[in-house]
N, C-alpha and C positions, 0 to 999 in steps of 0.2 A: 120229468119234473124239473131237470134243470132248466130250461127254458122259460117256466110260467112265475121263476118269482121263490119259489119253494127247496126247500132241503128234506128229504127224510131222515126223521129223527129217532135214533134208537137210545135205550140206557138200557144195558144187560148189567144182571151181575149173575154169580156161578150158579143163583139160585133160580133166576127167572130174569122175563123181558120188565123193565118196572116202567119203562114207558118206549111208545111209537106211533108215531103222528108224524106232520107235514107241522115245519117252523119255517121263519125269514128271516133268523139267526139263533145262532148260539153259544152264548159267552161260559167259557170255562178259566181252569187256572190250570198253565204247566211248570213241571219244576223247572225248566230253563229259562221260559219266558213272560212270567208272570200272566196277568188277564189274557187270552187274546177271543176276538168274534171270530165267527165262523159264519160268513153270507154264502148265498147260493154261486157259483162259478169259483169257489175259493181253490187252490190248487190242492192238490193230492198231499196229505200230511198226517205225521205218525208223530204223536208226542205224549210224555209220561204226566199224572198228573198228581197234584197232590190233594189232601183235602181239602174240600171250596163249597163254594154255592155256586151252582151252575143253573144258568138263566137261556130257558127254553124258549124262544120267542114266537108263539105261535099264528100263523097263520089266521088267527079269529080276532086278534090283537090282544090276545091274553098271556102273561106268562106261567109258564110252569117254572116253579123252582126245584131245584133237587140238589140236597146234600151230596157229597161223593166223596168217598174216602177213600185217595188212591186209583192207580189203574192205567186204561189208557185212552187217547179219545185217535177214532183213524176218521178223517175227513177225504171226500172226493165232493167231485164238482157239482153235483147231486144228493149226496145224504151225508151224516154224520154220525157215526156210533161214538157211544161211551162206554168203554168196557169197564168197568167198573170190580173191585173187590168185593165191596160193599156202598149201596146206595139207596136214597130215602127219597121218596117225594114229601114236597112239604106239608102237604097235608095226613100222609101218614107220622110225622114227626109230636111225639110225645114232648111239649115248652117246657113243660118242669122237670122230667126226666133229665133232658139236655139242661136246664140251669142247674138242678142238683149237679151233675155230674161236670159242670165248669168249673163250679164252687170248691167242689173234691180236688178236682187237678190243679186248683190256683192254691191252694193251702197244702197239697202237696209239694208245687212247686216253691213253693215259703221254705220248704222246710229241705230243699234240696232238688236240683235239676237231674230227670232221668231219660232218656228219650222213649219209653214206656209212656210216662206221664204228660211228658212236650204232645205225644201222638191222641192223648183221649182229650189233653186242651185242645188242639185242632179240630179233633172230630164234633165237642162241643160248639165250637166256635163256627163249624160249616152247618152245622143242623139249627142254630140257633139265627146266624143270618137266613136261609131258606125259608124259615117262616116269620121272617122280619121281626126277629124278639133279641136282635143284638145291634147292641149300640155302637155306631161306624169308627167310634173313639178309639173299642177295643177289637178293631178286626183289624 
């Protein structure tokens, strides 16, 4: 695959495979170095990640998005895995679940900072960009 243009693309989490296809990149978040893409030839790379919306670029020129909370992504010159703690495609993602649940963590964050409550604002915040229901103001 490396040659024709393409990466295989995995997202595992402890529970199952949540997605694998053929993409022509893939943009994730790591804790050291904020955004970074992942094209096809990219060198061999192991980096931690934190929760985001990670942008599947496939092959048909469609994206997939997928929440991910935590984990790791390993790149080689040919595919990319996401190893994931836990992760969502955006289409399985419940909009009002995720805003309820921002809602709860911004009014808890009112009332005092925990890093409990920092980690489920993030987790809202990655599920609610993934299916474009958060405003860029607050990401």
């Amino acid at each position: 695959m490396a040659g024709d243009g393409r990466l295989r693309v995995e997202v595992v989490s402890p529970e199952r495979t949540l997605f694998s296809g053929d993409a022509t990149q893939v943009v994730t978040r790591t804790m050291d170095g904020g955004e970074i893409a992942f094209l096809p030839g990219h060198i061999a790379f192991l980096g931690a990640l934190v929760e985001n919306h990670t942008r599947i670029h496939l092959a048909d020129g469609t994206v997939q998005d997928v929440a991910v909370h935590g984990g790791f992504v390993e790149v080689a010159p040919d595919h990319v895995t996401v190893l994931s703690d836990a992760a969502e495609l955006a289409q399985q993602i419940d909009v009002e679940r995720a805003r309820r649940a921002r809602e709860r963590a911004e009014q808890a964050l009112r009332a005092g900072h925990d890093a409990e409550t920092e980690s489920a604002l993030r987790r809202a915040h990655a599920r609610l960009a993934a299916v474009g229901g958060l405003d860029p103001a607050q990401h």
